[in-house]
N, C-alpha and C positions, 0 to 999 in steps of 0.2 A: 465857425472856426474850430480845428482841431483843437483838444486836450493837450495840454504838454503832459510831459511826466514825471510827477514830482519824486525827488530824490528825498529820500528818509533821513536829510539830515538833522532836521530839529534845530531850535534857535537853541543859543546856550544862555542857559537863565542867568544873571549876573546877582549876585549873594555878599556882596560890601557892603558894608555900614549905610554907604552913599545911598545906594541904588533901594535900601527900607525904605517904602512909604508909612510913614505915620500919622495918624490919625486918634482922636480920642479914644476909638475903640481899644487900640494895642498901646499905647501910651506909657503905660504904666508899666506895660511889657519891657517895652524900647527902654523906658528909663533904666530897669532893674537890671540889665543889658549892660548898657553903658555907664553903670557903676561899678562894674569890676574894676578892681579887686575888693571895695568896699563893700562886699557884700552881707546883710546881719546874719544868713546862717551861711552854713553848707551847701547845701540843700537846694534844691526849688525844684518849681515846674512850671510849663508854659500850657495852656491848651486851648483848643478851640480848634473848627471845623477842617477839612483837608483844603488846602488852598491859601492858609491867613496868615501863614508866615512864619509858623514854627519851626518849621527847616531851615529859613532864610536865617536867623536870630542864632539857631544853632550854629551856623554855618559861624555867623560874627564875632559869637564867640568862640568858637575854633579859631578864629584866626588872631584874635585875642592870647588865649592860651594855652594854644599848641594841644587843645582835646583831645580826646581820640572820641570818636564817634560809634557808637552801634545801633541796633533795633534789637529792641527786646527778646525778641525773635531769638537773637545770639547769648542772651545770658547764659544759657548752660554751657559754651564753652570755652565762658570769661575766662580769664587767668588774672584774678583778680589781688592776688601776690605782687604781679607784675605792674599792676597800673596801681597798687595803691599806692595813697598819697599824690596819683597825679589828676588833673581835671578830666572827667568823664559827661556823655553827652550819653545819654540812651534815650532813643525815641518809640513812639509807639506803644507806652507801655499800655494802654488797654486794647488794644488791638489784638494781644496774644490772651488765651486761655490762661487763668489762675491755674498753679499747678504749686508742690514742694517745690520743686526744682525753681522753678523759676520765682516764684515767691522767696525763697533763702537766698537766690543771689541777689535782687533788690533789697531787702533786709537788709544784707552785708554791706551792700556798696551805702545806704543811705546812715549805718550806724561807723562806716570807714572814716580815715583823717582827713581823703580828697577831696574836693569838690563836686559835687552831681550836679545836672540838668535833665530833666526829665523831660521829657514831651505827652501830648494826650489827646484826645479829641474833647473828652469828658473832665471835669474837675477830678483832682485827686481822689478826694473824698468819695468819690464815685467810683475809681476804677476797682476792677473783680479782683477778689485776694481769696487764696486758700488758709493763709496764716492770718489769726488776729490780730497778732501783733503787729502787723506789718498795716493792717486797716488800721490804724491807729496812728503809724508812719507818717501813711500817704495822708490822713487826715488834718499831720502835723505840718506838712508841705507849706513853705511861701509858694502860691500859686499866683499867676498871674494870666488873665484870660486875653485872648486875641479874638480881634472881628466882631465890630458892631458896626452891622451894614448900611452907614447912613451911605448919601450922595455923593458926598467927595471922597470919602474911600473906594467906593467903588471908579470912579471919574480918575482916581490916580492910581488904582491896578490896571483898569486897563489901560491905558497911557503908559505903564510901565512895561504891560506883557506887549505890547505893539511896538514899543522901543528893541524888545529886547528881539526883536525879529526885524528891525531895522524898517519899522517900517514909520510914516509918517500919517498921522489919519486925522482930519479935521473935528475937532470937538463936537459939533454936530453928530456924527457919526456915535465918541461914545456916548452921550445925552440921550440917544434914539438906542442904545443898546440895553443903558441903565435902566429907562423908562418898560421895556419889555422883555428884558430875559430875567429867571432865577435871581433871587437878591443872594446870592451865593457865592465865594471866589473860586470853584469850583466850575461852575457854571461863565461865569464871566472866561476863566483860563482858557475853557473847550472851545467858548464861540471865538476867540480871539484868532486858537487855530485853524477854529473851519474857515475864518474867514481871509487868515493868510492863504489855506490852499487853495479856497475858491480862486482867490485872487490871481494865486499863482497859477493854477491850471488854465484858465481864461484869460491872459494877460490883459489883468483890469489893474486898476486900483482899488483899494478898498475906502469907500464912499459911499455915500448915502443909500444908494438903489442898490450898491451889491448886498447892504447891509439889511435893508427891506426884503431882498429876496429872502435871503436866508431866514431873519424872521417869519417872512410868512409861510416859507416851508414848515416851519416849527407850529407855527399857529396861525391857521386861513386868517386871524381876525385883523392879525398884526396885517399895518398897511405903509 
């Protein structure tokens, strides 16, 4: 059977309160989330690996409190006159090089009257600072970590990332995914994809043997 060909639309990921899977891992996350506007500082941060939901969380509170969102990336050409005093989401922040520049406007915005949301992959206290002072900051951070990859976390992202391409796929399926791919939500995201495009390009379903295949593409052992 011929290939079809797939068109590069992409599922559109769904980022409401509703559509968070929580799980003990993020918990503590989701909670501190869902306490706004009670919140005890300013201040926080979310972190943990790419895939576990820091964007989703930011996103809920954006919609919460009308945020504006950036990536670190963009500090230096905050107009932070402008936003202060309103709620601020910056992501990424260890993904960018420590520099002045970009160390002074974290500074600013975390000693501001608005509210911050930090994002990370790494704990605060970890991320790269060219100011002391600001190591000190980020030290002081409410942080709160995401992704601890037991079995039902992962059993209910992929169930989510399969929803969210409208597809419907028998528990089986992700049980046999958990069992042999990356314990990662990185890793679970990618294969979800290959296995909608397998599907699509071969007009299958995605089930059991499609699901075999592709692991054992990945690895002769998987059977």
């Amino acid at each position: 059977m011929a290939s079809q060909l797939i068109l590069p639309l992409g599922p559109r990921s769904k980022l409401t309160r509703a559509d968070f899977v929580t799980a003990p891992g993020n918990a503590r996350a989701v909670a501190f989330i869902d306490s706004w506007p009670d919140w005890p500082a300013p201040s926080a941060a979310l972190y943990g690996p790419a895939g576990s939901g820091k964007s989703h969380l930011v996103a809920v509170w954006q919609a919460r409190t009308g945020a504006s969102v950036l990536s670190a990336a963009d500090l230096e050409g905050l107009d932070r006159v402008a936003l202060s005093g309103q709620p601020l989401a910056v992501e990424d922040v260890d993904a960018v090089p420590a520099g002045e520049a970009r160390d002074r406007a974290l500074f600013a915005l975390i000693e501001g009257a608005g509210p911050v949301l930090f994002t990370g992959r790494e704990p605060p206290a970890a991320w790269p600072v060219a100011l002391p002072d600001l190591a000190s900051r980020f030290s002081a951070l409410l942080a709160f970590p995401l992704w601890a990859p037991d079995d039902a976390l992962l059993a209910a992202l992929a169930a989510k990332l399969f929803r969210d391409r409208q597809l419907a796929v028998p528990e089986a399926v992700i049980q046999r995914m958990i069992r042999f791919l990356e314990r990662s939500p990185a890793a679970i995201r990618d294969f979800v994809a290959r296995a909608d495009e397998k599907a699509l390009s071969e007009g299958r379903p995605v089930n059991l043997a499609l699901v075999r295949e592709l692991l054992a593409k990945d690895d002769g052992t998987a059977q």
